[in-house]
ZAMARGU-4260 file (C-alpha; in steps of 0.2 Angstrom, whole numbers, plus 5000, padded with zeros to 4 digits):
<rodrens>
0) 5588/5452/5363 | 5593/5464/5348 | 5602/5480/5353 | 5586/5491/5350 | 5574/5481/5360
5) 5587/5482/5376 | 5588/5499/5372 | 5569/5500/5372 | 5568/5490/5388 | 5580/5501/5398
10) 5568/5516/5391 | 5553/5507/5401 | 5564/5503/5416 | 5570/5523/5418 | 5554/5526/5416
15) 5547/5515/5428 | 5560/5519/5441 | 5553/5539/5439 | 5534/5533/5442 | 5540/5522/5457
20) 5551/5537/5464 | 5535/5548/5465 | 5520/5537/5468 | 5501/5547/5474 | 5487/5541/5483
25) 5468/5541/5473 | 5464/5557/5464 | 5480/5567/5468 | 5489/5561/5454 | 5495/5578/5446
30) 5511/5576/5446 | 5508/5557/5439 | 5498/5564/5425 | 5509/5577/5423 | 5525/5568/5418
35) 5514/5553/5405 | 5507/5570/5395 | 5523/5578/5394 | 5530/5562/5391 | 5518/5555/5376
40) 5517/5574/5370 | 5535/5573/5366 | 5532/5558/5355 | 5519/5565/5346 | 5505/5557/5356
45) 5489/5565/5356 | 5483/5566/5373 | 5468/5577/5382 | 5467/5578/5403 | 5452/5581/5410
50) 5448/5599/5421 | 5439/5591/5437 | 5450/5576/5438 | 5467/5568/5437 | 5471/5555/5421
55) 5471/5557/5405 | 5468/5550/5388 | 5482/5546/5374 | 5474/5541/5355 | 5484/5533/5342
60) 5473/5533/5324 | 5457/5536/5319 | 5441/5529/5316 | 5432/5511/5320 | 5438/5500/5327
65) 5440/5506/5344 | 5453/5497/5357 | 5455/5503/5375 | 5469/5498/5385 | 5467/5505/5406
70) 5483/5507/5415 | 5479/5511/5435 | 5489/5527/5438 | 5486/5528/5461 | 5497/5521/5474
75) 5491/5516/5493 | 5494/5525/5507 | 5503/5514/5520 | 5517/5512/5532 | 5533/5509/5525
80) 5545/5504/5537 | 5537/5514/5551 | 5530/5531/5542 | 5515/5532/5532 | 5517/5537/5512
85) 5510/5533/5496 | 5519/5517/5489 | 5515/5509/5473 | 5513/5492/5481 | 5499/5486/5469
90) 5509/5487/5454 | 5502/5502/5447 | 5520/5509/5444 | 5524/5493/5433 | 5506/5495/5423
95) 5508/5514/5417 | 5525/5508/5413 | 5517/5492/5400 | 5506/5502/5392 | 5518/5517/5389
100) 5529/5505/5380 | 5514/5498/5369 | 5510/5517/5366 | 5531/5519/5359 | 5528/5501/5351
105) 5512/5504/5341 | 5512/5524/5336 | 5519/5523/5319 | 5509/5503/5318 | 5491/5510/5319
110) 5484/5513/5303 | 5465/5507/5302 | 5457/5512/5317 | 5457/5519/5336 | 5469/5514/5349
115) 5462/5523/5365 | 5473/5521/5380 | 5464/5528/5396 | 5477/5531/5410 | 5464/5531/5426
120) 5463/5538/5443 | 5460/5530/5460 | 5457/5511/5456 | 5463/5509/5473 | 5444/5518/5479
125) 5435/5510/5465 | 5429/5525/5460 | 5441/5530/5445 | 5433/5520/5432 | 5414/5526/5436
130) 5422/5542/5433 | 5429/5537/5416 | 5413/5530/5410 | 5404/5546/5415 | 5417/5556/5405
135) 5413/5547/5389 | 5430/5539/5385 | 5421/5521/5384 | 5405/5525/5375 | 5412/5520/5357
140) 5425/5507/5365 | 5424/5490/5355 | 5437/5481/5365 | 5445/5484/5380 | 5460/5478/5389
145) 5467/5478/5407 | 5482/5472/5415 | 5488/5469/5433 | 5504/5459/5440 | 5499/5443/5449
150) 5507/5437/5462 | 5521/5423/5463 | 5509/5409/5472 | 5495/5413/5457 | 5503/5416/5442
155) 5524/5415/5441 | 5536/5422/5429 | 5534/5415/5413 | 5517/5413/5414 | 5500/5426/5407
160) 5484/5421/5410 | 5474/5427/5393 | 5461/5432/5409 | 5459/5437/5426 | 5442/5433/5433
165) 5443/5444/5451 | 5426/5442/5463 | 5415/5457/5466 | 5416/5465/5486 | 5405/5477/5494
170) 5409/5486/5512 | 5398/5489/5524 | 5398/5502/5539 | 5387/5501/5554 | 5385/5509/5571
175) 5376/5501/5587 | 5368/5515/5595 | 5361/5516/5614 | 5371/5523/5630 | 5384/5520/5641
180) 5382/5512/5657 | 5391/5509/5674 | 5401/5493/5676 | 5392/5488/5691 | 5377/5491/5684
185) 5376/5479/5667 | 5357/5480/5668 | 5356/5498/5663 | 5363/5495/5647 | 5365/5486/5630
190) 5384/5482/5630 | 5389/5486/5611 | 5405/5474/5612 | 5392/5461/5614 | 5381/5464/5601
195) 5393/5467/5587 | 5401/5450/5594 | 5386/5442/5590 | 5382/5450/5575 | 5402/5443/5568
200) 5395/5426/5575 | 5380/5426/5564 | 5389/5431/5548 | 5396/5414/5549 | 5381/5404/5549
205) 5375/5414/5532 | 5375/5395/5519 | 5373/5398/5500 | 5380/5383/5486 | 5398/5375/5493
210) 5401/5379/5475 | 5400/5399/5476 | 5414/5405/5482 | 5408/5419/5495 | 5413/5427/5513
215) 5405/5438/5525 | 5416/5444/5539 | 5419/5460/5554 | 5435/5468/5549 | 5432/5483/5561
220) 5425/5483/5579 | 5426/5500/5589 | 5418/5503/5606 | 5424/5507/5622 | 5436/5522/5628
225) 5450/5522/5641 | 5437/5519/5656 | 5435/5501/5660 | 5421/5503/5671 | 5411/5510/5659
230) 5399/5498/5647 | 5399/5506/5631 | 5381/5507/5623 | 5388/5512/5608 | 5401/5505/5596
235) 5407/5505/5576 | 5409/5491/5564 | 5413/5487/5548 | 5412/5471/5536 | 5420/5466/5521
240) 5408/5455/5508 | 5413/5445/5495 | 5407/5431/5480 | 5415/5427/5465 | 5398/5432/5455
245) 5387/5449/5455 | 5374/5438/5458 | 5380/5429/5471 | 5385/5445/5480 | 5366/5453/5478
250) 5361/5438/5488 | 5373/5439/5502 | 5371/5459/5506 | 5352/5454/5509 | 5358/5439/5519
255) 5370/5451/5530 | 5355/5464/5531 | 5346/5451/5537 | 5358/5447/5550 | 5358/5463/5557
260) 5341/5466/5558 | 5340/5450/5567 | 5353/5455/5580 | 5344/5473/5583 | 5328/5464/5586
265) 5336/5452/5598 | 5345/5465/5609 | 5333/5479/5606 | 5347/5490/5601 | 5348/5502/5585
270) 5359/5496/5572 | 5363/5508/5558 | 5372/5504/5544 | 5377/5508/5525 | 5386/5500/5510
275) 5400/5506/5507 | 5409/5505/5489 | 5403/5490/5478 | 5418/5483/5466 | 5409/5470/5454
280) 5417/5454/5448 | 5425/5451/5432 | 5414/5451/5414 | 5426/5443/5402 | 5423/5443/5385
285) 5427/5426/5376 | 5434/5436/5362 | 5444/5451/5370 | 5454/5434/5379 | 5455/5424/5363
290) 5463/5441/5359 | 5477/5443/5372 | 5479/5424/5371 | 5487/5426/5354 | 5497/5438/5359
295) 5504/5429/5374 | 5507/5413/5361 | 5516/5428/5347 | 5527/5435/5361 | 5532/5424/5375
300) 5527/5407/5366 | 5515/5394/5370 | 5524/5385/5385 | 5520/5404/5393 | 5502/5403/5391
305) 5493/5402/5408 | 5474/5395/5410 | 5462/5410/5416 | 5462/5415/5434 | 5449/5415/5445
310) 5454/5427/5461 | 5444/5434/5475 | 5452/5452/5473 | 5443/5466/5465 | 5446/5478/5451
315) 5436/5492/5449 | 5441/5489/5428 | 5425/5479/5427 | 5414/5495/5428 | 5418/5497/5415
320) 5408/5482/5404 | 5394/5483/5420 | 5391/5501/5415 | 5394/5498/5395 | 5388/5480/5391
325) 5393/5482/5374 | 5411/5481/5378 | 5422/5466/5376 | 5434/5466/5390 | 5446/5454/5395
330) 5464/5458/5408 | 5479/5449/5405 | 5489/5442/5420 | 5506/5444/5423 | 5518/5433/5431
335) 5532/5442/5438 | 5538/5433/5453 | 5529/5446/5463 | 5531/5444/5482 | 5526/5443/5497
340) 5510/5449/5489 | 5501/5462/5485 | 5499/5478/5496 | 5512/5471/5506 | 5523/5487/5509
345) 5540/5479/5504 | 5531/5469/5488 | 5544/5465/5474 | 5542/5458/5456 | 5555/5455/5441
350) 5555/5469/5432 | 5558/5460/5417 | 5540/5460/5414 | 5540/5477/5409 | 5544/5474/5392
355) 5537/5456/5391 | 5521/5464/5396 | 5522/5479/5383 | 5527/5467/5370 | 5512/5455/5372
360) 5498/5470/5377 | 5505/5477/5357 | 5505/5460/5349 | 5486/5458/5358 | 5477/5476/5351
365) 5488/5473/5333 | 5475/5457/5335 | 5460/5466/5339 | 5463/5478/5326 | 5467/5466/5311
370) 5449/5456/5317 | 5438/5468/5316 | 5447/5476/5299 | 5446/5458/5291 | 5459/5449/5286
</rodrens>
C-alpha cells in the first residue's frame, strides 16, 4: 500500500472509531448527522438534512445518470456487558465509514452525471427508508447500491458477494382476551397459557414447497402475574414470520391468520392481533450486481469474488425498488471476519474492510456512471 492510500485508510479508521465512540438508536441520530455534514461540508460536499427527520443527503455532480449509494446511520439498543446502551452492533458504524471514503475517493472523479449518497435513519425499525422514499431522494435514482458486513460463517474476509439476497419478515402482536379465574376452579375460565400454547403448536403444522424457505414462530408469550393460584384469562403474544420471497410471505401471514382464527374458535376465546412492521425481501437488479461485481474483480481481484448470498435476515433497503420499481438495486456483501454475529453485543470484524469496502463501492458507481454515459 502506497503512502497516500495508508494515509487514506487511517482517515477512515479515525473516523470510524468517532462514529463507533458515539453510536444512537433509530431516529435520534443528531449528533450522527451532525458530525457527516460538518464533516463532508468541510470537503466541499454538498449536503441537505431534512427538518422532521434525522439523515441527510451528500451530492457529487449533476445531471442523468443518477447513482445512489444508502449507508445505515442507527445503532441497537442493548445490554452491553450488563447496562443497556446504543451499540453499533450491525455494522452500521463500518457502513457510514465505506461510503464516506467513496464520497473523499470520487469528489474531484465525477464529471458526467449524479452520485446521490443517502445516509438514512432507523434501518434497525424498518422504517428509515419508507421515509426517504416519501422525501423524494429516490424518485430520479437510476441505480442504487447498498452495503452491509456479513458475517465470518457467510461470507469471510477476502470474499464480496456482488449481492445479498435477504428474506422479507413481518411481526405480529396478539392478545388473548377473557378473565381470570381461581386455580381451584379451572372450569370458570379459558387459561391463556393454553391457548397461546396451542396456537405456537399449530404454527408448525403450516406446509408450503420444502423448496420456500419460510418459518412461523412465538417469540413472546406473556400471561400470568405473581399469583399462582390464579388462571390467567388473558395473555400477550408475539410471532416473527419469515420466507425468502414477498410472495411466499403473503401466503404464510394468511396461513397464520388462519391459525388464529382457528384456535379462537376452538377455545371460544378472543384473540386480537395486528401486523407489525413488514421488511420485504431482496429485488436485485441483474445489472446493479453485474455492476459491483466489476468493481470487486477491479479492486480485490477475481479470487475475492463471492457468488450472491441468499439470507434469511432483512433490510429495510429493499423499500426502496418495492416503492420505486424502476430502480436497479443490488447490496454488496462484505466479508470482514465479523464475529460471533450480528447483534451479538460484543460483535467484531477486521477493520481492514473499511477501505477495501470504499475502494470497491468507488470502482462499482465509476462503472455505473461510464454505462449509462457510453463508452
Amino acid at each position: 500500500m502506497t503512502q497516500t492510500e495508508t494515509t487514506f485508510e487511517n482517515r477512515l479508521l479515525e473516523i470510524f472509531e468517532h462514529l463507533h465512540a458515539h453510536p444512537e438508536i433509530s431516529w435520534k441520530e443528531t449528533e450522527t448527522t451532525a458530525y457527516i455534514l460538518r464533516l463532508l461540508q468541510s470537503e466541499g460536499v454538498r449536503c441537505y438534512t431534512f427538518d422532521d427527520c434525522t439523515g441527510l443527503i451528500a451530492e457529487i455532480g449533476t445531471g442523468s445518470p443518477v447513482v445512489a449509494v444508502r449507508a445505515d446511520i442507527d445503532a441497537l439498543w442493548q445490554q452491553v456487558n450488563g447496562e443497556f446502551r446504543a451499540n453499533h452492533s450491525c455494522g452500521h458504524d463500518a457502513h457510514m465509514s465505506i461510503v464516506i471514503g467513496a464520497i473523499l475517493k470520487l469528489k474531484e472523479e465525477v464529471t458526467n452525471g449524479t452520485v446521490r449518497f443517502i445516509f438514512q435513519p432507523a434501518e434497525e425499525t424498518g422504517t428509515g427508508a419508507l421515509k426517504m422514499v416519501s422525501k423524494g431522494v429516490v424518485d430520479d435514482v437510476d441505480y442504487l447500491f447498498g452495503i452491509h458486513l456479513r458475517p465470518i460463517e457467510e461470507v469471510p474476509f477476502g470474499k464480496i458477494t456482488p449481492s445479498v439476497h435477504h428474506g422479507a419478515v413481518a411481526f405480529l402482536n396478539g392478545k388473548v382476551i377473557g378473565d381470570d379465574a381461581h386455580g381451584a376452579r379451572p372450569h370458570q375460565a379459558v387459561n391463556a397459557i393454553e391457548v397461546m400454547s396451542s396456537l405456537s403448536r399449530q404454527l408448525n403444522t403450516i406446509c408450503f414447497s420444502p423448496f420456500e424457505p419460510y418459518s412461523a414462530k412465538m417469540t413472546r408469550l406473556e400471561a400470568g402475574g405473581q399469583s399462582l393460584n390464579i388462571i390467567p384469562g388473558s395473555g400477550k403474544f408475539g410471532l416473527d414470520v419469515r420466507a425468502q420471497r414477498n410472495k411466499v410471505l403473503l401466503e404464510l401471514q394468511k396461513a397464520v391468520e388462519h391459525k388464529i382464527e382457528q384456535i379462537s374458535q376452538l377455545y371460544e376465546v378472543k384473540i386480537d392481533y395486528e401486523w407489525m412492521d413488514f421488511t420485504p425481501a431482496a429485488e436485485v437488479s441483474a445489472d446493479a450486481e453485474a455492476f459491483l461485481r466489476k468493481g470487486i474483480i477491479e479492486t480485490a481481484g477475481i479470487d475475492a469474488l463471492a457468488d450472491p448470498l441468499i439470507t434469511p435476515g432483512s433490510d429495510d433497503f429493499h423499500f426502496y425498488t418495492i416503492k420505486r420499481p424502476h430502480i436497479k438495486a443490488a447490496m454488496m456483501g462484505l466479508g470482514s471476519d465479523l464475529a460471533p454475529g450480528l447483534h451479538h453485543p460484543n460483535m467484531t470484524f477486521d477493520r481492514r474492510i473499511i477501505k477495501i469496502g470504499a475502494d470497491t463501492l468507488t470502482a462499482s458507481v465509476k462503472y455505473a456512471l461510464a454505462e449509462e454515459n457510453g463508452p
